[in-house]
Every structure is written in C-alpha cells, then in structure tokens.
C-alpha positions in Angstrom: 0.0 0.0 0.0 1.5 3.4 -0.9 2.5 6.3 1.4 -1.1 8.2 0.0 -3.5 5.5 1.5 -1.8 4.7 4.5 -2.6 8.3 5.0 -5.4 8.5 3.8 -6.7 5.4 6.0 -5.1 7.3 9.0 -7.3 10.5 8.6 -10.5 8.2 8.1 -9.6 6.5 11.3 -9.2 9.8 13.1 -11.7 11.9 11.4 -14.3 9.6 10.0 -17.4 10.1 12.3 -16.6 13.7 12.3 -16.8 13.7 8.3 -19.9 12.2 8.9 -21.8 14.2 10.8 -22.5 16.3 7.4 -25.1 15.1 5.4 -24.1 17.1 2.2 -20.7 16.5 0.2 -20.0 20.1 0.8 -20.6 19.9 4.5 -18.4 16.3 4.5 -15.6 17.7 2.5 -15.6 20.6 5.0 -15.3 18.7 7.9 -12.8 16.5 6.0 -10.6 19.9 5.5 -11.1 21.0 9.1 -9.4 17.5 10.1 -6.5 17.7 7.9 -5.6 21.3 9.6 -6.5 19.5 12.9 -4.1 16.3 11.7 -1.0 19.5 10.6 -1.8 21.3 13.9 -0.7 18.6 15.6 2.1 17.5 13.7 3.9 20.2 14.6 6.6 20.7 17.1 4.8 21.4 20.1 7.1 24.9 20.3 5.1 25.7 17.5 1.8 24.0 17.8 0.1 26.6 20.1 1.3 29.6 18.0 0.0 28.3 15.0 -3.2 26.5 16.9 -4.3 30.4 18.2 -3.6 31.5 14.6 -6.1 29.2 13.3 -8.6 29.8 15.8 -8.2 33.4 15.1 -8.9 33.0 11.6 -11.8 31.1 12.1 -13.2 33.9 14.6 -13.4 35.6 11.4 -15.7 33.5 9.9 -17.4 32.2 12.9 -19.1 34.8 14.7 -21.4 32.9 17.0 -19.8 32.3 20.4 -21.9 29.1 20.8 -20.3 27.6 17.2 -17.1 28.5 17.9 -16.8 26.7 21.3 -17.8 23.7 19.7 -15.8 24.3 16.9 -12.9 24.4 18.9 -13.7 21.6 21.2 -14.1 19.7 17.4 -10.8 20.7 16.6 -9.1 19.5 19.6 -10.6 16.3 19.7 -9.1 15.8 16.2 -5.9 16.7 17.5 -6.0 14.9 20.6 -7.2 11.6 18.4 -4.5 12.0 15.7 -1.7 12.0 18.6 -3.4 9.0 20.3 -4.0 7.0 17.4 -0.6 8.3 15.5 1.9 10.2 17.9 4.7 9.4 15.7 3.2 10.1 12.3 4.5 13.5 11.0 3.3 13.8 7.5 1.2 16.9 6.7 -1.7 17.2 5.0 -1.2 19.5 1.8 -4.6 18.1 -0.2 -7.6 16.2 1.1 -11.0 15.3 -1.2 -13.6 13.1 -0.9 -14.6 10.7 -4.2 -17.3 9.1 -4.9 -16.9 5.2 -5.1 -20.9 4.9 -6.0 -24.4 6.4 -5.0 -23.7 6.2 -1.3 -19.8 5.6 -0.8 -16.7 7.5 -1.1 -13.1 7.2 -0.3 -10.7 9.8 1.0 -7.9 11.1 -0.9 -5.3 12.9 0.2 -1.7 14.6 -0.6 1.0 14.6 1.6 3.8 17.2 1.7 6.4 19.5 3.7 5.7 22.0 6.4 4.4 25.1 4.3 2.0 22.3 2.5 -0.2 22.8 5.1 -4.1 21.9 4.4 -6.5 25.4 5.1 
C-alpha cells in the first residue's frame, strides 16, 4: 500500500465520524478539511503548535461569529488533535490536499496529498 492510502486510511480513522456528521458532500468535504488542519496542527513541534493553533482559531473567529459555534468548533478541533496523537503520535506527514470521491451512490473514499511544512491543508 502506498505512502497516499496509509494516509489517507489514517485521517479516516481519526476523522471519519466527524466527516460524517455532514449530510451534504459540501458539508463532509468541510469537515474532511477542518481535520487535515486538525491532523498538521498537531504535527507540529509542540514549540510551534500553540502559535499556529491560536492563529487558526483566530482566523476562524473571522468566519465564525457565533460564540456558541465557535466553542464547539474548537472543542471539534481539539478532539481531532488529541485523536491524531493517540491514534498516531509518531506520524508527521502533513496534510497539503484532502477530497472526498465518490466510489458509488452512497460511498466514497478519501484522498489525500501529503507534503512538507508550508504544505499545510487550510
């Protein structure tokens, strides 16, 4: 099995019930984006992790204006984190692409690219 699908399997295995929750491809491939940056957040040194984790949730302020969202969409986000270093503490890829394809009417498969810090998923 290539480098690609092992990774790919690995953000599945972290992330697939939260890809889930979604209904709509566009709401699943968000979710499936929000988990890669979760997946590169924690990647990172941890001297850099909490610079770049308040960066992120800074930008997403920006988006998110409701209080109530954003709680939860940080309490999301950590639990990504928190299962990528349980399930995977000494994986460091990152995330530079993820997509979901469809397989058939009601199945799909993750794909993703891998790549250097700077690669990072948004």
């Amino acid at each position: 099995m290539s480098a690609e699908k092992n990774l790919s399997q690995m953000i599945v295995d972290v992330a697939g019930q939260f890809i889930e929750l979604e209904t709509s491809e566009q709401g699943r491939q968000a979710n499936l984006l929000i988990a890669c940056k979760a997946w590169n957040l924690a990647v990172l040194p941890k001297s850099e992790r909490n610079k770049a984790y308040h960066q992120y949730l800074d930008e997403m302020r920006s988006v998110i204006k409701d209080k109530e969202t954003m709680k939860w969409f940080k309490k999301d986000l950590n639990g990504l984190m928190k299962a990528k270093l349980d399930l995977y503490p000494a994986e460091k890829a990152l995330i530079a692409d993820a997509r979901l394809e469809h397989v058939d009417e009601s199945n799909y498969r993750v794909v993703v690219s891998y790549g250097k810090i700077g690669d990072m998923a948004a």
